[in-house]
C-alpha positions as CSV (number, residue, x, y, z in Angstrom):
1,X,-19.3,-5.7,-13.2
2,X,-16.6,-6.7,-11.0
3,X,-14.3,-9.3,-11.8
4,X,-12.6,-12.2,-9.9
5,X,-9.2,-11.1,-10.4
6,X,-6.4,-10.7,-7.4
7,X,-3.4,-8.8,-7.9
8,X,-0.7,-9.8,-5.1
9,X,2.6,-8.7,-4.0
10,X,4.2,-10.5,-1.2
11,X,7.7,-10.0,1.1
12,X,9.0,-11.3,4.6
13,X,10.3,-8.2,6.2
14,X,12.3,-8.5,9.0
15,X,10.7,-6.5,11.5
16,X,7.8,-7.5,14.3
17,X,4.7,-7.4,13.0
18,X,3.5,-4.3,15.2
19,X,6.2,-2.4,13.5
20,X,5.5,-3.3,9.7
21,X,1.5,-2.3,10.6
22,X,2.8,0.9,11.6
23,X,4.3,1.7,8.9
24,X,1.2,2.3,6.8
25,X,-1.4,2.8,9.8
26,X,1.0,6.3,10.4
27,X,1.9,8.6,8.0
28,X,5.3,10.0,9.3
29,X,6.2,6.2,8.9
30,X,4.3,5.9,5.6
31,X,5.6,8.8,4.2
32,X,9.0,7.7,4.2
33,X,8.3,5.0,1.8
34,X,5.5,5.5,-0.6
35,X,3.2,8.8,-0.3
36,X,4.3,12.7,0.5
37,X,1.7,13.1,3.2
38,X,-1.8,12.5,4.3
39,X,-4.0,14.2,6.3
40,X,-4.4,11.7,9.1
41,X,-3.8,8.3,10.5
42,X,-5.8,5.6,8.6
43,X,-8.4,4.6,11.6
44,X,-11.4,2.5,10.6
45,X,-14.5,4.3,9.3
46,X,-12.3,6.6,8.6
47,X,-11.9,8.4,5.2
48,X,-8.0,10.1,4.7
49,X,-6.3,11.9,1.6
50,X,-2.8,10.5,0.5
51,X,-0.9,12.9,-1.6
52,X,2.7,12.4,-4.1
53,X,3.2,15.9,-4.2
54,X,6.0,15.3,-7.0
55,X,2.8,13.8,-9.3
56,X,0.4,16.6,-8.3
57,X,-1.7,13.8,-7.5
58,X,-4.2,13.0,-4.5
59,X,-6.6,10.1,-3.8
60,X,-9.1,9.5,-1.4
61,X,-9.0,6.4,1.1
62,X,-11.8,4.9,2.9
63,X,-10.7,2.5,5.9
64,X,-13.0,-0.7,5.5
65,X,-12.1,-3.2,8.3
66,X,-8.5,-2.8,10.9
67,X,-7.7,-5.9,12.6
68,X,-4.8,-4.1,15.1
69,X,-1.2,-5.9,13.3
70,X,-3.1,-8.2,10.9
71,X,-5.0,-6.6,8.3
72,X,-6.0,-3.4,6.7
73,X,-8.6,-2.7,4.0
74,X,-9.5,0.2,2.5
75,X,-11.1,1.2,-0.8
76,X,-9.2,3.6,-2.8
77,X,-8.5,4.8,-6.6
78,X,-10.0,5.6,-9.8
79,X,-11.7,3.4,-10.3
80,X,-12.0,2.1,-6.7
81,X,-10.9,-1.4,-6.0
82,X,-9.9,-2.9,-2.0
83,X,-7.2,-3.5,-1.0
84,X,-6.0,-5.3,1.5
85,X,-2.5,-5.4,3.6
86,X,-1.8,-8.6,5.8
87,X,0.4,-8.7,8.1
88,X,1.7,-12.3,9.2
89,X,3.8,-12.4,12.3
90,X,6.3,-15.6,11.5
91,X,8.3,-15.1,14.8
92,X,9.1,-11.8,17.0
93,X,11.1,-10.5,14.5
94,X,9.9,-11.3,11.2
95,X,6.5,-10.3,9.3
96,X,5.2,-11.9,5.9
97,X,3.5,-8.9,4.2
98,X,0.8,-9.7,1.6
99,X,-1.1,-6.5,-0.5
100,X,-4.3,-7.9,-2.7
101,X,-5.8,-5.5,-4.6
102,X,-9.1,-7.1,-5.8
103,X,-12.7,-5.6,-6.6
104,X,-11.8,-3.9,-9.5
105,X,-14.8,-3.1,-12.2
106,X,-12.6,-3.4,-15.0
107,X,-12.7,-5.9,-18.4
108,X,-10.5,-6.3,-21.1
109,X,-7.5,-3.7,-21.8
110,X,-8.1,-1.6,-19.3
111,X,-8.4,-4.5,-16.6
112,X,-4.7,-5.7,-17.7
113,X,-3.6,-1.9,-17.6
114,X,-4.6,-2.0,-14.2
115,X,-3.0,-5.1,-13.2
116,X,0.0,-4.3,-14.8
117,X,0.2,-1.0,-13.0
118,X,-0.9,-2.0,-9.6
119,X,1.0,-4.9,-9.9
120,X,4.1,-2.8,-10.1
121,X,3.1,-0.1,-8.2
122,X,2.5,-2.3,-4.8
123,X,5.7,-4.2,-5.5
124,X,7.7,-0.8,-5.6
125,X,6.2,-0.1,-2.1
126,X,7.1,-3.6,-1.0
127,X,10.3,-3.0,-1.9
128,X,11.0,0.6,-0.7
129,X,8.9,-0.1,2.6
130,X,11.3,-3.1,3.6
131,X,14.5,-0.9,2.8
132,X,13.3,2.1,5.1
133,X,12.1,-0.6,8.0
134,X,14.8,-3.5,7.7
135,X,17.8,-0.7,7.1
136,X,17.0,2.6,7.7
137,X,17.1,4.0,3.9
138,X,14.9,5.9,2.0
139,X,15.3,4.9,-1.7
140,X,12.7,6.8,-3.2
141,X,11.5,4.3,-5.1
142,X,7.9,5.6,-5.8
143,X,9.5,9.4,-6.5
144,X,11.7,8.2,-9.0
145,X,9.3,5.8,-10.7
146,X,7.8,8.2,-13.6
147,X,8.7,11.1,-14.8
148,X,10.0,14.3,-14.3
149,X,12.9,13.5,-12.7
């Protein structure tokens, strides 16, 4: 049974909008800021594998629905839930970045485990993704989140 629940993270990067949507369509861009490496561009219909290769840990994503520099959907996870990347342009040089996670066939415990984790886990890629676009730095932020360090 799925439940109504939404998990959101939100942040205004200061790049165009063409440029944040880049960032997680490629994964030479993507790579930089959350995942090791996948093994292709995410393309609708499309079905990639994103590994952390410091985790030992690989997941399948299934591209739902690309609207080119506004949104992004896939499924993804265990268990799978959507989630959704929207890209708002708010000028030339500035794009409000939403991530909803929703879908999720959880109750209970495990469904705030999950929110709890994802919740987190987006916000870190938030974070690291508008350090690497807006300044050029690659803080690691997803590498250094659990251990070994």
């Amino acid at each position: 049974m799925l439940n109504p629940v939404t998990i959101e993270t939100q942040m205004l990067i200061r790049k165009p909008a063409t440029q944040v949507f880049a960032a997680f369509i490629e994964p030479e861009i993507t790579s930089k800021f959350w995942f090791s490496s996948a093994t292709a561009p995410l393309e609708q219909g499309k079905t990639v594998e994103w590994t952390w290769e410091k985790y030992q840990v690989s997941t399948n994503v299934k591209v739902t629905k690309i609207i080119t520099n506004q949104l992004i959907q896939i499924q993804w996870g265990e268990p799978s839930s959507t989630v959704d990347f929207i890209f708002e342009a708010i000028n030339d040089d500035q794009t409000y970045l939403r991530i909803q996670n929703y879908n999720i066939p959880l109750q209970g415990d495990e469904l705030i485990a999950f929110i709890i984790d994802n919740t987190g886990g987006f916000t870190t890629v938030v974070d690291s993704l508008k350090a690497y676009l807006e300044h050029g730095i690659q803080l690691n932020l997803v590498q250094d989140k659990f251990p070994p360090f």
